[in-house]
C-alpha positions as CSV (number, residue, x, y, z in Angstrom):
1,X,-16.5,12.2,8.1
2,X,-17.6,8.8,8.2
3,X,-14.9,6.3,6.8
4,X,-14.0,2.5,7.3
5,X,-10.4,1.8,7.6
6,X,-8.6,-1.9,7.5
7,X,-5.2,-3.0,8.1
8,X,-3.9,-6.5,7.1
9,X,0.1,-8.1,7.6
10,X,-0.9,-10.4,4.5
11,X,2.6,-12.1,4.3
12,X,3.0,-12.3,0.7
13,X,0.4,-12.1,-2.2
14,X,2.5,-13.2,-5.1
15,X,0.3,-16.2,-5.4
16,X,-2.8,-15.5,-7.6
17,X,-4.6,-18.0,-5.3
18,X,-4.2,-15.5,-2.2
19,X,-4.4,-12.7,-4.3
20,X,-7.5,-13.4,-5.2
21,X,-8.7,-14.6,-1.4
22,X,-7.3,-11.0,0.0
23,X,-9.6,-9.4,-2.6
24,X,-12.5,-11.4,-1.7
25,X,-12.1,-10.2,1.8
26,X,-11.3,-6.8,1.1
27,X,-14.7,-6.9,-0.7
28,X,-16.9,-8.2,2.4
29,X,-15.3,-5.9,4.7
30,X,-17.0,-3.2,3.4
31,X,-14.2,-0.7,4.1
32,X,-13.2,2.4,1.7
33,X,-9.4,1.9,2.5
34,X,-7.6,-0.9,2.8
35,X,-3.9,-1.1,4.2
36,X,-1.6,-3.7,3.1
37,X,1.7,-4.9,4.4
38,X,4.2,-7.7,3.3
39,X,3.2,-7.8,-0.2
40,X,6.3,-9.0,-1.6
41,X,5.9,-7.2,-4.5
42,X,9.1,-5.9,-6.9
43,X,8.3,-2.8,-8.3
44,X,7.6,-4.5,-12.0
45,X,4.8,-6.9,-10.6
46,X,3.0,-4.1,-8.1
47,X,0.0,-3.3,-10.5
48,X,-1.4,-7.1,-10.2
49,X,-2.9,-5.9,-6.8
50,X,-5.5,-3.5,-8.3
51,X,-9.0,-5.0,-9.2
52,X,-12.9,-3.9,-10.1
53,X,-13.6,-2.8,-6.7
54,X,-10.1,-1.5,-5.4
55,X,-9.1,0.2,-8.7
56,X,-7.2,2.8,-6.8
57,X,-4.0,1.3,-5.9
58,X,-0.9,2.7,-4.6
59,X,2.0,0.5,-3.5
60,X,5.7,0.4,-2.6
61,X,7.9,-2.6,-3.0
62,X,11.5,-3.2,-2.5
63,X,13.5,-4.8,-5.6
64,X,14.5,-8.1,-3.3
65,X,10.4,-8.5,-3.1
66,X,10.7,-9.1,0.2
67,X,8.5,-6.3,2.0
68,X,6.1,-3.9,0.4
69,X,2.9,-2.2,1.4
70,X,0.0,-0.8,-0.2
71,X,-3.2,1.4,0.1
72,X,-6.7,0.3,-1.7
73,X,-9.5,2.8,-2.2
74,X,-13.0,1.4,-3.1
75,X,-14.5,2.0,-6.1
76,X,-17.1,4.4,-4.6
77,X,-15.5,6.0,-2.2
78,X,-15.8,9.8,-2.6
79,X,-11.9,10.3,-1.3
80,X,-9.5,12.0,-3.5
81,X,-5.7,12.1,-3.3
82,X,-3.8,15.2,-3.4
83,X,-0.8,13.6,-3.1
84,X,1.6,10.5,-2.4
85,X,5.1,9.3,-1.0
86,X,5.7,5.8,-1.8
87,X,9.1,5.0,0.1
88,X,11.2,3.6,-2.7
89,X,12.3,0.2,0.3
90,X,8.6,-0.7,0.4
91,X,8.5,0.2,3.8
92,X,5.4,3.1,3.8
93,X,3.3,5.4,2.2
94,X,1.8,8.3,2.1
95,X,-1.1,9.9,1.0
96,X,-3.0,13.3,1.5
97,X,-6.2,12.9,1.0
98,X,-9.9,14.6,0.8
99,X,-13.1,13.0,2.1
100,X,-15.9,15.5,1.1
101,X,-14.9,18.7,2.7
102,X,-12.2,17.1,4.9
103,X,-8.5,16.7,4.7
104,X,-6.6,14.1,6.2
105,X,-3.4,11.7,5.7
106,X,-3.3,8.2,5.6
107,X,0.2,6.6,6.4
108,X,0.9,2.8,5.7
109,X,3.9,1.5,7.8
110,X,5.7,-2.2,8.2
111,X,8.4,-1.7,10.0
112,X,11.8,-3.9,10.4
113,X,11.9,-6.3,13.2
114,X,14.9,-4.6,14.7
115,X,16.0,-0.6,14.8
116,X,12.0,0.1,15.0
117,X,12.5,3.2,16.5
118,X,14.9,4.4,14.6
119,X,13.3,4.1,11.7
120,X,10.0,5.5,12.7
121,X,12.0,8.7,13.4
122,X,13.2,8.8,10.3
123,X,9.3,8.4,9.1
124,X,8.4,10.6,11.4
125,X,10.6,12.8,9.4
126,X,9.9,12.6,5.8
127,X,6.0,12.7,7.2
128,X,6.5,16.6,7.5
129,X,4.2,17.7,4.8
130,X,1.5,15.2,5.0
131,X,1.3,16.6,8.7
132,X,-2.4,17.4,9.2
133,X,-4.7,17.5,12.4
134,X,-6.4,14.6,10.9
135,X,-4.1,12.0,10.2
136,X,-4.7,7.5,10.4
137,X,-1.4,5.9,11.0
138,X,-1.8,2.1,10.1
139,X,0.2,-0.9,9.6
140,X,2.7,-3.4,11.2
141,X,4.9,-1.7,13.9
142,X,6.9,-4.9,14.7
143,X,7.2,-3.3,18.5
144,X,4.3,-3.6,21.6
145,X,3.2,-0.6,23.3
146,X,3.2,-2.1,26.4
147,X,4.7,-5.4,27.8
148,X,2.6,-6.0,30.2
149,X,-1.2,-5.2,28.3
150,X,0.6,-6.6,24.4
151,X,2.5,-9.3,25.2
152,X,2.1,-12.6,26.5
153,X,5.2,-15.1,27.1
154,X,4.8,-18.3,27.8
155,X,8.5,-18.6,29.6
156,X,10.8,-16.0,31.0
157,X,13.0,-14.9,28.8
158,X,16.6,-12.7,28.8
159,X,15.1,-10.1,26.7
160,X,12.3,-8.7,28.6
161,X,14.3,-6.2,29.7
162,X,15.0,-4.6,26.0
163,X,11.3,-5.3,25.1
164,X,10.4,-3.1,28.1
165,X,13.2,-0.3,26.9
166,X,11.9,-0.6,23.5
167,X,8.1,0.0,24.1
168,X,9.2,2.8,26.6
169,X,10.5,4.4,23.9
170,X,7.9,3.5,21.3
171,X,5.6,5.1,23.8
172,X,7.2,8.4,23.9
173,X,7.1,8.5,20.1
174,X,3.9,7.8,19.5
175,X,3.1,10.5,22.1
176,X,5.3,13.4,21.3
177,X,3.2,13.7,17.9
178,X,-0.2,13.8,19.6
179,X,-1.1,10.1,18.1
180,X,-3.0,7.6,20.3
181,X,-3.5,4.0,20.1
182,X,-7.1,3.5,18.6
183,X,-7.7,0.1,20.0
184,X,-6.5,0.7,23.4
185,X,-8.7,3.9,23.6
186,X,-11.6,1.4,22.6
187,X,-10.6,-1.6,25.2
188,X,-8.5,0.0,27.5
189,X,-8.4,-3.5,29.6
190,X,-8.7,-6.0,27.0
191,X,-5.9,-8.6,26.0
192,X,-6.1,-8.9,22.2
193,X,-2.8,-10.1,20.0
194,X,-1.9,-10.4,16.3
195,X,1.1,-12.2,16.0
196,X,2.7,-15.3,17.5
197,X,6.4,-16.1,17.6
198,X,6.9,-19.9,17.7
199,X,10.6,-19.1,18.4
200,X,9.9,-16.8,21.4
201,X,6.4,-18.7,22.4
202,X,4.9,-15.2,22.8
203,X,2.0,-13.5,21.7
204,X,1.9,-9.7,21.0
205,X,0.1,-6.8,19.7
206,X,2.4,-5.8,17.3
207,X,-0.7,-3.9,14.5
208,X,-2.2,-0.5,15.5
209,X,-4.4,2.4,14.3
210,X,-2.6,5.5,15.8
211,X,-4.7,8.2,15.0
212,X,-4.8,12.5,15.9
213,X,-6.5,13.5,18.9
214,X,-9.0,15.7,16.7
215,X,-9.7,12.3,15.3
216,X,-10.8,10.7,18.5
217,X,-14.4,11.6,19.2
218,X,-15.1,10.1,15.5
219,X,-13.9,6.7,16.7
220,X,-17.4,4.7,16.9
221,X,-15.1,1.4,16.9
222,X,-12.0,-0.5,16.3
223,X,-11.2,-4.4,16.4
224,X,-9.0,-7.0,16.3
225,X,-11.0,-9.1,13.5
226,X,-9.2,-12.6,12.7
227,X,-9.7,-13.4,8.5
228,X,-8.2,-15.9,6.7
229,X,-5.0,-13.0,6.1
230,X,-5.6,-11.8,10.0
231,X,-6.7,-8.1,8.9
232,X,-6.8,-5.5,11.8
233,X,-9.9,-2.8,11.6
234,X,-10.4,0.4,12.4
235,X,-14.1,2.2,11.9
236,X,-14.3,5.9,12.1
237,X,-17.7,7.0,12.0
């Protein structure tokens, strides 16, 4: 299986203007799927986001328009769906899929700045029958794996503590159903980030790939590429 996957925190596309940028990009990437979070769709305005090249679109939104995600297959990509879970708070979907003579599941989360584990439990849970040995969890986990490799603070602050609890546990998640951080696989001493809190002045890693192990020796690459919209990739090869 040979498939190119991005992931993107696009913070909003209700303007046509960056609509049409994030489609542009989306193009030259050259990837067959394209994850989406922070769309800020409502659920009556969610089938602007489809287009010539992407015309397979699935997305979830929220009614406040305030979160949402989506998931874009090219065109010409020969993957099919055999079914979908769009969560009806915009928060993640789901998708089984076929790629040739493969099955898999693609999962698209964002996930709330607070109660992150909690909630991916509860994904974690409703994920049950798009459980497969092949399986590309994407999106905006809004938690580091580790503080010390995904974080960078430019002061001491009273809430390293809880940040160090909360990976912990992150951690243990992720690991108790066999997933394993793509990029950190790939550059397993590298400092990369993808979001900065002015607030906090910190830096952290906050986007993954967490993929199967059966998945692992198809990995050929995955990277931290800065757009305009600061997309994440992942290339399975």
């Amino acid at each position: 299986m040979a498939l190119k996957v991005y992931s993107c925190n696009v913070k909003g596309l209700n303007s046509i203007g960056k609509r049409w940028q994030a489609l542009k990009e989306f193009k030259s990437s050259k990837a067959e799927v394209i994850m989406v979070q922070e769309t800020h769709f409502k659920p009556s305005g969610s089938f602007k986001f489809a287009s010539r090249h992407f015309p397979i679109a699935y997305t979830a939104s929220d009614p406040s328009g305030k979160v949402g995600v989506a998931i874009l297959i090219k065109r010409t990509s020969p993957i099919k769906i055999l079914s979908s879970y769009l969560d009806p708070h915009g928060r993640f979907i789901f998708l089984k899929c076929s790629h040739l003579s493969t099955s898999f599941s693609l999962i698209n989360i964002y996930a709330p700045n607070v109660g992150q584990i909690g909630f991916l439990e509860k994904v974690f849970e409703k994920l049950q029958p798009f459980s497969q040995s092949f399986m590309i969890m994407g999106g905006d986990f809004n938690v580091c794996m580790s503080p010390t490799r995904d974080r960078k603070t430019l002061f001491q602050t009273t809430s390293q503590s809880s940040s160090k609890k909360l990976s912990t546990s992150f951690r243990k998640l992720v690991r108790s159903h066999n997933l394993f951080d793509s990029w950190r696989i790939k550059h397993p001493t590298q400092k990369h980030y993808t979001f900065y809190s002015h607030p906090h002045k910190s830096y952290s890693r906050l986007d993954y790939f967490l993929i199967t192990g059966p998945l692992l020796p198809y990995v050929v690459s995955s990277e931290i590429i800065h757009f305009i919209l600061i997309p994440t990739s992942l290339i399975l090869d």
